[in-house]
Predicted model as a PDB file, atoms N, CA, C, CB and O in Angstrom, pLDDT in the B-factor column:
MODEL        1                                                                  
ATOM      1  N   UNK A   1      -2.942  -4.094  -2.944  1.00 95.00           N  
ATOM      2  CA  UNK A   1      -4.175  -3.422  -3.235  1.00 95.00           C  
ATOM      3  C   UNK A   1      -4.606  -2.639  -2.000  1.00 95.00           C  
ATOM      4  CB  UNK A   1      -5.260  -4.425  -3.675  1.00 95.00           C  
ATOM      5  O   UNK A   1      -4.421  -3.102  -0.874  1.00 95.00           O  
ATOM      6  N   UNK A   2      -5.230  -1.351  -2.225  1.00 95.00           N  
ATOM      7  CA  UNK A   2      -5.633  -0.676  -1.353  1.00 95.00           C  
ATOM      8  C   UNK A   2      -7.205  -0.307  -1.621  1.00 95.00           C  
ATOM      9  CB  UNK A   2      -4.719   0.370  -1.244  1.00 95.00           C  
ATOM     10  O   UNK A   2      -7.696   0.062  -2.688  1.00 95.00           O  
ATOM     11  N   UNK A   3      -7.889  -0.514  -0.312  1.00 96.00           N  
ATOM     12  CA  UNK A   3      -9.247  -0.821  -0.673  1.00 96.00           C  
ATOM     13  C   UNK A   3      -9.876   0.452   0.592  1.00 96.00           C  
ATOM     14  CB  UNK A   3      -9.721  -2.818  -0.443  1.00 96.00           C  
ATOM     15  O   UNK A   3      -9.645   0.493   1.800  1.00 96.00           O  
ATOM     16  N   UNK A   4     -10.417   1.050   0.040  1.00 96.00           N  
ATOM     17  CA  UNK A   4     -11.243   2.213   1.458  1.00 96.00           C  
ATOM     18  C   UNK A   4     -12.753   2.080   0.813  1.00 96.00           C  
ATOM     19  CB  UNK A   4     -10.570   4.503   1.524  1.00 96.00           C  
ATOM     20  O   UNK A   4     -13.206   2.338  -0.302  1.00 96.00           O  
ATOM     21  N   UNK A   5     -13.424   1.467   2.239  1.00 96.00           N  
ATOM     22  CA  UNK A   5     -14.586   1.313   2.319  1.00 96.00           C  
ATOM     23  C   UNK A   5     -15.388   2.453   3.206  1.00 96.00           C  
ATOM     24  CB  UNK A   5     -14.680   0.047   2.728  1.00 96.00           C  
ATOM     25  O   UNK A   5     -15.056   2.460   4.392  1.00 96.00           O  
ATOM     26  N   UNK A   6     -16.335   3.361   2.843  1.00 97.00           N  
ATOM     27  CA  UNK A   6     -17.055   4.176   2.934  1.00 97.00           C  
ATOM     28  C   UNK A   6     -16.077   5.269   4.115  1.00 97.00           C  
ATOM     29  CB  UNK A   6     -18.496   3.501   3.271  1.00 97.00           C  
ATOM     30  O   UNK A   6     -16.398   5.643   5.243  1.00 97.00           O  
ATOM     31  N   UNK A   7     -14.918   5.534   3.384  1.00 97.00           N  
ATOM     32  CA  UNK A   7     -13.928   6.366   4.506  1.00 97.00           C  
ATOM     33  C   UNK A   7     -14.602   7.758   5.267  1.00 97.00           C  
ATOM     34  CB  UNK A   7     -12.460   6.964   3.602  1.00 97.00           C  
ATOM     35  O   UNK A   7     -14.132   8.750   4.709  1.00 97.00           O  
ATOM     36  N   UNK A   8     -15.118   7.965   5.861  1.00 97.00           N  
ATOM     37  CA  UNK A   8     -15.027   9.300   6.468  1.00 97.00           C  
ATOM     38  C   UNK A   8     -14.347  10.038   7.640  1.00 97.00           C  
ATOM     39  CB  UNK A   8     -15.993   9.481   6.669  1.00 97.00           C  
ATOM     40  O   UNK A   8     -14.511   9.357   8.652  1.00 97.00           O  
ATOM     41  N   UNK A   9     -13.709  11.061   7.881  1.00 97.00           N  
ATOM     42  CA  UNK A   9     -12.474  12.255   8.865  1.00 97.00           C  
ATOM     43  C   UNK A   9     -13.739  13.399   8.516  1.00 97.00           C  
ATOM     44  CB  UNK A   9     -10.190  12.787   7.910  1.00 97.00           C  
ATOM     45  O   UNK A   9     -14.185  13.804   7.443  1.00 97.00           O  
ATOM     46  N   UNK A  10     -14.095  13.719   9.984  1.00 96.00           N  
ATOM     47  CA  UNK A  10     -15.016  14.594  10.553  1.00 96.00           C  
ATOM     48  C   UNK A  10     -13.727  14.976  11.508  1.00 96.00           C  
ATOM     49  CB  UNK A  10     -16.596  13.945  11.221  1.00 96.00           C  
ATOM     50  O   UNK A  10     -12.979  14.266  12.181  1.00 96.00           O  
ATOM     51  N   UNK A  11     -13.805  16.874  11.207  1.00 95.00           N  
ATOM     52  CA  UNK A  11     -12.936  17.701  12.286  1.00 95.00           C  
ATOM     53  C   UNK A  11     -14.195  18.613  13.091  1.00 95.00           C  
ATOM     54  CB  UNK A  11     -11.576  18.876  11.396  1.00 95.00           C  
ATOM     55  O   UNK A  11     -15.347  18.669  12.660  1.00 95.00           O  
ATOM     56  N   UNK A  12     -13.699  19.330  14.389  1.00 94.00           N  
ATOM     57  CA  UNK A  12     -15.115  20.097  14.632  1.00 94.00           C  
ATOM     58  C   UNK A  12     -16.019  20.787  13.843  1.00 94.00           C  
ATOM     59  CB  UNK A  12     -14.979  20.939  15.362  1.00 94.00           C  
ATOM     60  O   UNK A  12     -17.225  20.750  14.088  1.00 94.00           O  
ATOM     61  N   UNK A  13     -15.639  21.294  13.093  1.00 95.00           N  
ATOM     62  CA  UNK A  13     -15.861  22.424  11.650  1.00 95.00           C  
ATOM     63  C   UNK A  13     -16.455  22.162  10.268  1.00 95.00           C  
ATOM     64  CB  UNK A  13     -14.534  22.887  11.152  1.00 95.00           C  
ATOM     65  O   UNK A  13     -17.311  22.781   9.636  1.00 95.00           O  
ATOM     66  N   UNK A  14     -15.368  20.462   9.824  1.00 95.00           N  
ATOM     67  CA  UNK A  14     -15.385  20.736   8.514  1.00 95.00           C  
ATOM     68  C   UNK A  14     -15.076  19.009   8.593  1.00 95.00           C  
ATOM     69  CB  UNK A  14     -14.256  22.060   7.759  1.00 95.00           C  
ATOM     70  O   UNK A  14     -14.636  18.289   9.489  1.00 95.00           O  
ATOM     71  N   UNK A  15     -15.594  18.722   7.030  1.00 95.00           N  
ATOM     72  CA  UNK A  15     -15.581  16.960   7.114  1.00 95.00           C  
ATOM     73  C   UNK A  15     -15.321  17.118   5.624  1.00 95.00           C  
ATOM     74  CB  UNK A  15     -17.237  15.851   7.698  1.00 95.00           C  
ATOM     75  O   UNK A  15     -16.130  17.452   4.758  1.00 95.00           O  
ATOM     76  N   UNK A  16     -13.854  16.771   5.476  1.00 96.00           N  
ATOM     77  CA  UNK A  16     -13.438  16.590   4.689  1.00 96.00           C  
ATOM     78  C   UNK A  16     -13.411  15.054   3.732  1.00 96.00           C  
ATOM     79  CB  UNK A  16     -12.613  17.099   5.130  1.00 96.00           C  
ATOM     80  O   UNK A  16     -13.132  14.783   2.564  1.00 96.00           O  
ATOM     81  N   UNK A  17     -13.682  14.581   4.454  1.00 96.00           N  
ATOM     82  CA  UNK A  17     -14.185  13.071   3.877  1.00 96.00           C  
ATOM     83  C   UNK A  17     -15.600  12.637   3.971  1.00 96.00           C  
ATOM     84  CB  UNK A  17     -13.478  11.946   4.616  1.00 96.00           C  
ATOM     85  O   UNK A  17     -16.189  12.501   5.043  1.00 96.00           O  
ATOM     86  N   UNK A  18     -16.232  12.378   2.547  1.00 96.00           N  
ATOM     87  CA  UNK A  18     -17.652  11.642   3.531  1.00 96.00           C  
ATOM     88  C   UNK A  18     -18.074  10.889   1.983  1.00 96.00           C  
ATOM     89  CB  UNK A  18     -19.326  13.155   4.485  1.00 96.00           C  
ATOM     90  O   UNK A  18     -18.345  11.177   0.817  1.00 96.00           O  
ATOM     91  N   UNK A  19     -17.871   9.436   3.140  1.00 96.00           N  
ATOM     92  CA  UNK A  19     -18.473   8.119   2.063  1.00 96.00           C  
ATOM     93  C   UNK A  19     -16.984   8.022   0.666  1.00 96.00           C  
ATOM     94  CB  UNK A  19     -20.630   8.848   1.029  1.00 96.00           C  
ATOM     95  O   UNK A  19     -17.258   7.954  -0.532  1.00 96.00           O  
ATOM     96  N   UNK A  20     -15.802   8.036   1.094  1.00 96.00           N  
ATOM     97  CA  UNK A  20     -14.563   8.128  -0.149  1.00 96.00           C  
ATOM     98  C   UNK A  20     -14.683   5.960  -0.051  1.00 96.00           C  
ATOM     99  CB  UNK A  20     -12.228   9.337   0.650  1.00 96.00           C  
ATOM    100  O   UNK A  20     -14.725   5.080   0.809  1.00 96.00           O  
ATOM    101  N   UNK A  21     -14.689   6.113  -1.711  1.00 97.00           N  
ATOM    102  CA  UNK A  21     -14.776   4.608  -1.972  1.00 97.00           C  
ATOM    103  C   UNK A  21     -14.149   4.370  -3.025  1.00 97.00           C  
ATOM    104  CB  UNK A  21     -16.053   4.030  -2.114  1.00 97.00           C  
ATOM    105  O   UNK A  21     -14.510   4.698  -4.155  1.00 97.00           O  
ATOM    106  N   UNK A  22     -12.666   3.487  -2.585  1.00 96.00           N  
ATOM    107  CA  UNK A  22     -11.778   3.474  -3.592  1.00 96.00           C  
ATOM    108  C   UNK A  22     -11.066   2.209  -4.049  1.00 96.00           C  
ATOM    109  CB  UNK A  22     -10.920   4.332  -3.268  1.00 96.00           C  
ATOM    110  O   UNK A  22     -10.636   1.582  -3.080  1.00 96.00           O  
ATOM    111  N   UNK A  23     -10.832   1.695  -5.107  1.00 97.00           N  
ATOM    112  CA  UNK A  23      -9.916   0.261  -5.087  1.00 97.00           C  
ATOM    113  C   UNK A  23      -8.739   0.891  -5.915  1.00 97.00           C  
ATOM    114  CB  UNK A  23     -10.717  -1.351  -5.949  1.00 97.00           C  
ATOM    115  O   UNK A  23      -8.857   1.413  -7.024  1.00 97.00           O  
ATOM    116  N   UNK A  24      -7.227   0.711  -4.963  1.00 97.00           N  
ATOM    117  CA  UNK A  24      -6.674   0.974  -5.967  1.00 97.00           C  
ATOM    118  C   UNK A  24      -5.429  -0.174  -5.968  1.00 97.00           C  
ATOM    119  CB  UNK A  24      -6.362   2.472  -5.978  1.00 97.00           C  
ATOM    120  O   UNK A  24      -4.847  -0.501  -4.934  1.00 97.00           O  
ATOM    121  N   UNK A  25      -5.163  -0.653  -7.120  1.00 97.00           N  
ATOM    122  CA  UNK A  25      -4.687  -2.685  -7.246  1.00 97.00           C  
ATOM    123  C   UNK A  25      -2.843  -1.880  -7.510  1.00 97.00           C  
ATOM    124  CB  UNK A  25      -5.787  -4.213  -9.583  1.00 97.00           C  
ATOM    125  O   UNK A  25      -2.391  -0.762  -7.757  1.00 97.00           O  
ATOM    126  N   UNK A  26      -2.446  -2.899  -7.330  1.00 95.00           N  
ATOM    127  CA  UNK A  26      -1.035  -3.277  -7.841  1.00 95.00           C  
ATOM    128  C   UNK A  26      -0.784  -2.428  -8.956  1.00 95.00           C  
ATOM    129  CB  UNK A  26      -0.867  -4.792  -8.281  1.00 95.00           C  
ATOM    130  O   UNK A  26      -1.652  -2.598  -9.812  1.00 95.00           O  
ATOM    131  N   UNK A  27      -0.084  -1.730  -9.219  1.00 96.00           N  
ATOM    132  CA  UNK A  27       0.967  -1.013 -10.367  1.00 96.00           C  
ATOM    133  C   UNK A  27       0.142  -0.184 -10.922  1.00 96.00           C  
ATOM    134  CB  UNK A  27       1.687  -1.945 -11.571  1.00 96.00           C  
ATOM    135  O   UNK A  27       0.356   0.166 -12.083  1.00 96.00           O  
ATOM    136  N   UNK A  28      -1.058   0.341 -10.158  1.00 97.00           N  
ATOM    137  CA  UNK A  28      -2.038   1.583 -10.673  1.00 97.00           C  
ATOM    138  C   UNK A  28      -1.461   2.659 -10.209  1.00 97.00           C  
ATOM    139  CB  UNK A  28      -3.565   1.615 -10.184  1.00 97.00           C  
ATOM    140  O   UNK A  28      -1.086   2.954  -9.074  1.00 97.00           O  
ATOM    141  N   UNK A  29      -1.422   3.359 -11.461  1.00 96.00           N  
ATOM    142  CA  UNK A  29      -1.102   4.821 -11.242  1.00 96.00           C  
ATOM    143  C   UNK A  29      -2.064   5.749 -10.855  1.00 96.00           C  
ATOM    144  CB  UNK A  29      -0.612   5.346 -12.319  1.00 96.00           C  
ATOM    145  O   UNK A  29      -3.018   5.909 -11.616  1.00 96.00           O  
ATOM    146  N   UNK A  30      -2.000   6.465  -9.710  1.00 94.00           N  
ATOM    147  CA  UNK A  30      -3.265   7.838  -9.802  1.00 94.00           C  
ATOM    148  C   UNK A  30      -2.726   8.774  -8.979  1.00 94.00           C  
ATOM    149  CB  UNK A  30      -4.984   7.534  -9.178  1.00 94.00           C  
ATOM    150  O   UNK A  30      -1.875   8.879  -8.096  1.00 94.00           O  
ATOM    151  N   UNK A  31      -3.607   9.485  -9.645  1.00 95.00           N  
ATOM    152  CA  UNK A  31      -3.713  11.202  -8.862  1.00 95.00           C  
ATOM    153  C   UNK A  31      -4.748  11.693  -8.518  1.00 95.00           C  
ATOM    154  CB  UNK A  31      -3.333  12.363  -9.608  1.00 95.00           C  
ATOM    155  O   UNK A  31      -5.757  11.562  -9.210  1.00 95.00           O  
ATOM    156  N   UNK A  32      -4.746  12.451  -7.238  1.00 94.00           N  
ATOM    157  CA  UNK A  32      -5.756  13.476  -5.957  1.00 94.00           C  
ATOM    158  C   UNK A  32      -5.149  14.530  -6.933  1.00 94.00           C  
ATOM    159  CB  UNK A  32      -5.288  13.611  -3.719  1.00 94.00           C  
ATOM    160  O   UNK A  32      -4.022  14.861  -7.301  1.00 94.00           O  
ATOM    161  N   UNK A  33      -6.797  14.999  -7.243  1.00 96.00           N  
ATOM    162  CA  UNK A  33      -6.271  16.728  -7.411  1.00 96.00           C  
ATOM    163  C   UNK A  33      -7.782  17.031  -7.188  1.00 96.00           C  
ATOM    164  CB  UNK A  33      -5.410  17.467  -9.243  1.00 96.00           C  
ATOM    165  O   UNK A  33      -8.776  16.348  -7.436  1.00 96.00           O  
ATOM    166  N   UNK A  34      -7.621  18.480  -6.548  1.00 94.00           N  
ATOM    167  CA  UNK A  34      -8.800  19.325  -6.311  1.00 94.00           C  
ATOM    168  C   UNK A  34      -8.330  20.468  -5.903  1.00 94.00           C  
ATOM    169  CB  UNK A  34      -9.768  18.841  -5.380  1.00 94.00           C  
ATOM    170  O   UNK A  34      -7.131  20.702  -6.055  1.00 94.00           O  
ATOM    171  N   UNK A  35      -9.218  21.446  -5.278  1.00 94.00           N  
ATOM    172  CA  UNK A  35      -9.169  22.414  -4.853  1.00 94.00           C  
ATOM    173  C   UNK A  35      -8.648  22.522  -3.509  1.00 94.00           C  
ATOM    174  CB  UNK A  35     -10.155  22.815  -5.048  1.00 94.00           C  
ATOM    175  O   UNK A  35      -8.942  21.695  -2.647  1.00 94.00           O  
ATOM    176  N   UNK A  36      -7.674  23.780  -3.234  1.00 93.00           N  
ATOM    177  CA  UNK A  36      -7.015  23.787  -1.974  1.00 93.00           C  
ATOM    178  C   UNK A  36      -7.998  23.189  -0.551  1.00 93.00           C  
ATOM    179  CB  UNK A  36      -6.555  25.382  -1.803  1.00 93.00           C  
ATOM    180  O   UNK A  36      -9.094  23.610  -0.924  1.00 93.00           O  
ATOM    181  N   UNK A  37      -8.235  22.607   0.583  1.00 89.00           N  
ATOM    182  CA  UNK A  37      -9.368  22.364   1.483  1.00 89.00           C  
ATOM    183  C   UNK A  37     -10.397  21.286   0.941  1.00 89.00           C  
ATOM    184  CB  UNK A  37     -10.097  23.707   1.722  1.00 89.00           C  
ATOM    185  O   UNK A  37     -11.451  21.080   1.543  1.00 89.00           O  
ATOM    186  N   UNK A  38     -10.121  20.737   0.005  1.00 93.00           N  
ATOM    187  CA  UNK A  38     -11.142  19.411  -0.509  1.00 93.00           C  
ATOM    188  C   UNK A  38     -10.481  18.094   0.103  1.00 93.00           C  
ATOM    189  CB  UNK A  38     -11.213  19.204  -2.426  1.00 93.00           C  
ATOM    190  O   UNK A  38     -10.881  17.126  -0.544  1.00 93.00           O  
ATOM    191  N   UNK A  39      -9.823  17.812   0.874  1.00 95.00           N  
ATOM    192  CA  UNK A  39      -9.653  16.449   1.353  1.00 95.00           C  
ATOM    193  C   UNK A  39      -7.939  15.655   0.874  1.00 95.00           C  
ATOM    194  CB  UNK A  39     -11.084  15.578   0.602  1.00 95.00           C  
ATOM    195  O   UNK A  39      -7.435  14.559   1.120  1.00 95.00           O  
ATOM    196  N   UNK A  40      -7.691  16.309   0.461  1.00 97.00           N  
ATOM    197  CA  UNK A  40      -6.688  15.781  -0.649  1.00 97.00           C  
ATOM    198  C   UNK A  40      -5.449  14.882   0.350  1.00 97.00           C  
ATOM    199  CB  UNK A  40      -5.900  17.353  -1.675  1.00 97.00           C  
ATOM    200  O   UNK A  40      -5.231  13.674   0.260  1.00 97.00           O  
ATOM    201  N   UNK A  41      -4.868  15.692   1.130  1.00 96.00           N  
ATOM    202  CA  UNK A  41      -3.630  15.531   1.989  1.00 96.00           C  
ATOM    203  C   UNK A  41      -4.290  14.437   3.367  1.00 96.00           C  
ATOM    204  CB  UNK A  41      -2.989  17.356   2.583  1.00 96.00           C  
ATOM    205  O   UNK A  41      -3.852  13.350   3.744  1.00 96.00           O  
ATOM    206  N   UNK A  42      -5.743  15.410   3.990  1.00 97.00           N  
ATOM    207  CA  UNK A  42      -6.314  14.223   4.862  1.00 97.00           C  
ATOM    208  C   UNK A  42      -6.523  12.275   4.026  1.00 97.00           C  
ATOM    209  CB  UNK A  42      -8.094  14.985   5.306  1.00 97.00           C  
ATOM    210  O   UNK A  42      -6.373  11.186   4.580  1.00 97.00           O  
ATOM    211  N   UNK A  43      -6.838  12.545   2.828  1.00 97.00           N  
ATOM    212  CA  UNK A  43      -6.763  11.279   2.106  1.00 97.00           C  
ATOM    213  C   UNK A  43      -6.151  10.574   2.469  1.00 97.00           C  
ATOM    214  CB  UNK A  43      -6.487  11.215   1.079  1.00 97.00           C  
ATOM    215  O   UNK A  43      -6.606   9.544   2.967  1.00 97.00           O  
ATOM    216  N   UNK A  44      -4.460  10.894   2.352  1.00 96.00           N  
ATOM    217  CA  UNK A  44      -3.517  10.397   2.082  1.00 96.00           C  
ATOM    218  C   UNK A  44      -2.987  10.502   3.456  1.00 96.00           C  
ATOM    219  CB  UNK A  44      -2.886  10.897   0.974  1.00 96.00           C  
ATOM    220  O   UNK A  44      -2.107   9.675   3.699  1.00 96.00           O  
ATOM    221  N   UNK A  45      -3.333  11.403   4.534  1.00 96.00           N  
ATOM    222  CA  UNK A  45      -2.929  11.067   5.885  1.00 96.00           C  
ATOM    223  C   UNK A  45      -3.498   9.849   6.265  1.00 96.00           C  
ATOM    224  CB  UNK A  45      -3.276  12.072   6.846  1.00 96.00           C  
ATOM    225  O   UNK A  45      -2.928   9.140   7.094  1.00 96.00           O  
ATOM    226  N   UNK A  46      -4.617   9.508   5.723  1.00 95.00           N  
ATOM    227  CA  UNK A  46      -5.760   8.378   6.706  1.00 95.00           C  
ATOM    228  C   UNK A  46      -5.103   7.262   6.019  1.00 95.00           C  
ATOM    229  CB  UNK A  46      -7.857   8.421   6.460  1.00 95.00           C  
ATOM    230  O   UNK A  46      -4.707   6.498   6.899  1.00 95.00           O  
ATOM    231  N   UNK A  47      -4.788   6.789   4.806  1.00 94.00           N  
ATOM    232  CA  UNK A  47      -4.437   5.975   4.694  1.00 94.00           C  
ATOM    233  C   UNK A  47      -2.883   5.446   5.196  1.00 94.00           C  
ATOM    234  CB  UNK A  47      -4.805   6.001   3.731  1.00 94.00           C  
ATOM    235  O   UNK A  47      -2.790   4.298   5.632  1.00 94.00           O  
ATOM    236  N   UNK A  48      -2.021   6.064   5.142  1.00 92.00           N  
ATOM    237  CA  UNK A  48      -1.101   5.821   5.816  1.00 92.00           C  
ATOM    238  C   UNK A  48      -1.195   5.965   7.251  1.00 92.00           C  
ATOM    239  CB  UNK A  48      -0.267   6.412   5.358  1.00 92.00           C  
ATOM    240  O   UNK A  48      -0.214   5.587   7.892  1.00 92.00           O  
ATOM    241  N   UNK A  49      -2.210   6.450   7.898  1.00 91.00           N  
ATOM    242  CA  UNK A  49      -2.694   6.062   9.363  1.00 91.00           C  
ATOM    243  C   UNK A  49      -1.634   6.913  10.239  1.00 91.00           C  
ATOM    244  CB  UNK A  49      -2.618   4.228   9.721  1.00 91.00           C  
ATOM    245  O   UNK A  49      -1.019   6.506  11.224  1.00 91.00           O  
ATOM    246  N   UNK A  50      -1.547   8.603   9.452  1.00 95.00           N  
ATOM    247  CA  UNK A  50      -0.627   9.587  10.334  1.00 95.00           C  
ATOM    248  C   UNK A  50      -2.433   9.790  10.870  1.00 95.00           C  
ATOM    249  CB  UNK A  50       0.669  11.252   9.401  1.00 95.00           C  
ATOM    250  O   UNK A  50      -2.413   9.386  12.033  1.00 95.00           O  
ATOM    251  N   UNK A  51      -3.620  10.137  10.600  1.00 94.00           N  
ATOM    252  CA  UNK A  51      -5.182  10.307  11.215  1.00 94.00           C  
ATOM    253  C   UNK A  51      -5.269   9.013  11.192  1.00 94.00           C  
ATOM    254  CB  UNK A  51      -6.484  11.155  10.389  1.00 94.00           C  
ATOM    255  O   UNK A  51      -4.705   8.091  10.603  1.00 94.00           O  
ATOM    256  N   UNK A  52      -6.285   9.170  12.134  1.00 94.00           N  
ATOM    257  CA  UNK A  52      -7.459   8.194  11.837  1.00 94.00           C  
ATOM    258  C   UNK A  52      -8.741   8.425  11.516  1.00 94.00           C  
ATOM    259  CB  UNK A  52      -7.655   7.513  12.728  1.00 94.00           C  
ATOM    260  O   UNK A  52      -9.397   9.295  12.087  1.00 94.00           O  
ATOM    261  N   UNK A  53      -9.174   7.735  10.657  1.00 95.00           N  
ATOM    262  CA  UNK A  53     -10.871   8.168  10.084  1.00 95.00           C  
ATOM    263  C   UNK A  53     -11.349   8.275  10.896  1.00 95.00           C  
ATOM    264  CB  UNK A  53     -11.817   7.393   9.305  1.00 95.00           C  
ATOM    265  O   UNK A  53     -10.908   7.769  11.929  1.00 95.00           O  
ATOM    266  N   UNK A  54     -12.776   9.154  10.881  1.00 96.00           N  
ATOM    267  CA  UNK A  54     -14.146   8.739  11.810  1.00 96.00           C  
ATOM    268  C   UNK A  54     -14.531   7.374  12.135  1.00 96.00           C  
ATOM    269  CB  UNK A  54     -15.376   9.192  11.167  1.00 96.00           C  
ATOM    270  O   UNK A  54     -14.625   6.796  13.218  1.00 96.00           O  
ATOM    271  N   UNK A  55     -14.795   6.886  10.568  1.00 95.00           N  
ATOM    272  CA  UNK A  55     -15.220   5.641  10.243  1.00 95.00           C  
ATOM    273  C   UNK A  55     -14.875   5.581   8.920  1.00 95.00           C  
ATOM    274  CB  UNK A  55     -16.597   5.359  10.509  1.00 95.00           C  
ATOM    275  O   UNK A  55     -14.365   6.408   8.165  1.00 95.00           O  
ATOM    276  N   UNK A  56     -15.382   4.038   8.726  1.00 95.00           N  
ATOM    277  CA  UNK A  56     -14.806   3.612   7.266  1.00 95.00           C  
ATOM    278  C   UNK A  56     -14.197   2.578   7.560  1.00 95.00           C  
ATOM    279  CB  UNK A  56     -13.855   4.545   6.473  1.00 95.00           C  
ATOM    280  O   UNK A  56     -14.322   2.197   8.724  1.00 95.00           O  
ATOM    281  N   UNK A  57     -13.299   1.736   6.585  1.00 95.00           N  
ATOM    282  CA  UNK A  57     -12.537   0.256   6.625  1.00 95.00           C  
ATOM    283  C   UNK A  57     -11.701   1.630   5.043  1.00 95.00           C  
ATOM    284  CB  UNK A  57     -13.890  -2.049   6.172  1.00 95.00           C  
ATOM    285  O   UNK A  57     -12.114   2.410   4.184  1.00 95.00           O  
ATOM    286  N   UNK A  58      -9.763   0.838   5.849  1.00 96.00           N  
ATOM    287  CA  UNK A  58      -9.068   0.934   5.027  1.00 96.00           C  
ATOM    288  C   UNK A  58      -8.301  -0.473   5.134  1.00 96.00           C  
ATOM    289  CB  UNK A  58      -8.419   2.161   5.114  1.00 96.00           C  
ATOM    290  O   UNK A  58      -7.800  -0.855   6.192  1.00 96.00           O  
ATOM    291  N   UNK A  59      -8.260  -1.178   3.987  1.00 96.00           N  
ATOM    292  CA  UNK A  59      -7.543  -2.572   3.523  1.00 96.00           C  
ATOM    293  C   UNK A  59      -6.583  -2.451   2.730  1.00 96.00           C  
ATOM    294  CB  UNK A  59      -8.331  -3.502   2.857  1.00 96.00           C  
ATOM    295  O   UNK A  59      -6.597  -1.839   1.661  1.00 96.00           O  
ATOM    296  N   UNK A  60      -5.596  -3.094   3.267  1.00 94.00           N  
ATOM    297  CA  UNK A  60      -3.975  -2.996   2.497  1.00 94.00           C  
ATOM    298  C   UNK A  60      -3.981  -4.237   2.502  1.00 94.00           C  
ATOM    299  CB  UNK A  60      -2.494  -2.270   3.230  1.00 94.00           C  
ATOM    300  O   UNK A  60      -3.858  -4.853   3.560  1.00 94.00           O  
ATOM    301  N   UNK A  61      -4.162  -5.008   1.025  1.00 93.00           N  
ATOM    302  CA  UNK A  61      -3.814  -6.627   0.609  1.00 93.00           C  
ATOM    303  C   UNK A  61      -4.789  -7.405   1.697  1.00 93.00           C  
ATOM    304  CB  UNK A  61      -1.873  -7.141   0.864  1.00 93.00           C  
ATOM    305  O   UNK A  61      -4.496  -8.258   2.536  1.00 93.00           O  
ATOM    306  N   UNK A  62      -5.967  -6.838   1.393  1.00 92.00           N  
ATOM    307  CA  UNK A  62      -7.004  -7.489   2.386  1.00 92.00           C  
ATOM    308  C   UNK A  62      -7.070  -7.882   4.036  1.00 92.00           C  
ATOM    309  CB  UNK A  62      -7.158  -8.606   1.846  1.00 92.00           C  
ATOM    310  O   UNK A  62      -7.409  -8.926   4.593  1.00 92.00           O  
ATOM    311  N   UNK A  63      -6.620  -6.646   4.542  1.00 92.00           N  
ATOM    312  CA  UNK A  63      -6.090  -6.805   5.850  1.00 92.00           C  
ATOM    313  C   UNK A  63      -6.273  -5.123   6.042  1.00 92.00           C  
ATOM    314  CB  UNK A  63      -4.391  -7.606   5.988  1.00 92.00           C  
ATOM    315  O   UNK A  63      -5.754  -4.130   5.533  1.00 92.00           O  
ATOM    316  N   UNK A  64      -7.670  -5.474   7.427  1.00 90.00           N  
ATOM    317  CA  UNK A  64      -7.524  -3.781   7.620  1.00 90.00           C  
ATOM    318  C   UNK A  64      -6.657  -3.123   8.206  1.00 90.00           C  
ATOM    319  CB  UNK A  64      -8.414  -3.224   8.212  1.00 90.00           C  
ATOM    320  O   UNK A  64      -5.903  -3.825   8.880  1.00 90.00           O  
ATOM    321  N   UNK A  65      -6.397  -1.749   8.230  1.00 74.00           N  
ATOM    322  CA  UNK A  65      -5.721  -1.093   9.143  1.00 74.00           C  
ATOM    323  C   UNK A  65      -5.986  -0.690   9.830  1.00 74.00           C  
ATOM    324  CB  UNK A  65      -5.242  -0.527   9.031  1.00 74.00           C  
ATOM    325  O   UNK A  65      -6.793   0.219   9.643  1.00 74.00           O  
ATOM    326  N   UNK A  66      -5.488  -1.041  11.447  1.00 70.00           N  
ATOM    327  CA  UNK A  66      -6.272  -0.617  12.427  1.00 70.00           C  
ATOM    328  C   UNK A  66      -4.885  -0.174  13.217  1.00 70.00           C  
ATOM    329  CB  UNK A  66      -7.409  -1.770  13.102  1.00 70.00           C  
ATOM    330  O   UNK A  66      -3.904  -0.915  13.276  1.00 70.00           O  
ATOM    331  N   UNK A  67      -4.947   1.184  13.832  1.00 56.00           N  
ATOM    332  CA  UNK A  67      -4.117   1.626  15.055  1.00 56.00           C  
ATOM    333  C   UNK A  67      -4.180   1.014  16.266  1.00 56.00           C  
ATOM    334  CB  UNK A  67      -4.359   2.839  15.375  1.00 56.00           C  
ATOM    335  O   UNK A  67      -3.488   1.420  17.200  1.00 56.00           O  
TER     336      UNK A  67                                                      
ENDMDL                                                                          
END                                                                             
């Protein structure tokens, strides 16, 4: 299970994340879609921890991820 608690990624400019709150369990299927510059790819950078958020809690099987 992947759990992001109030995620936010602030760049100088532009804050592509603010307040993302998500549970997503075992054998759930989903999809990011939006508009080109809506957050989509930073999402999915922060959780795999190529960024790191501003702030926020990301939990993989109840265990945060921390760099």
């Amino acid at each position: 299970m992947i759990e992001l608690i109030h995620l936010r990624k602030e760049y100088e400019t532009v804050t592509p994340l603010a307040d993302v709150n998500a549970v997503i369990r075992d054998g759930d299927i989903i999809s990011v879609i939006g508009p080109s510059g809506t957050g989509k790819s930073t999402l999915l950078r922060c959780i795999n921890r190529l960024e790191s958020p501003t702030s926020g809690r990301i939990l993989v099987d109840g265990v945060e991820r921390i760099v």
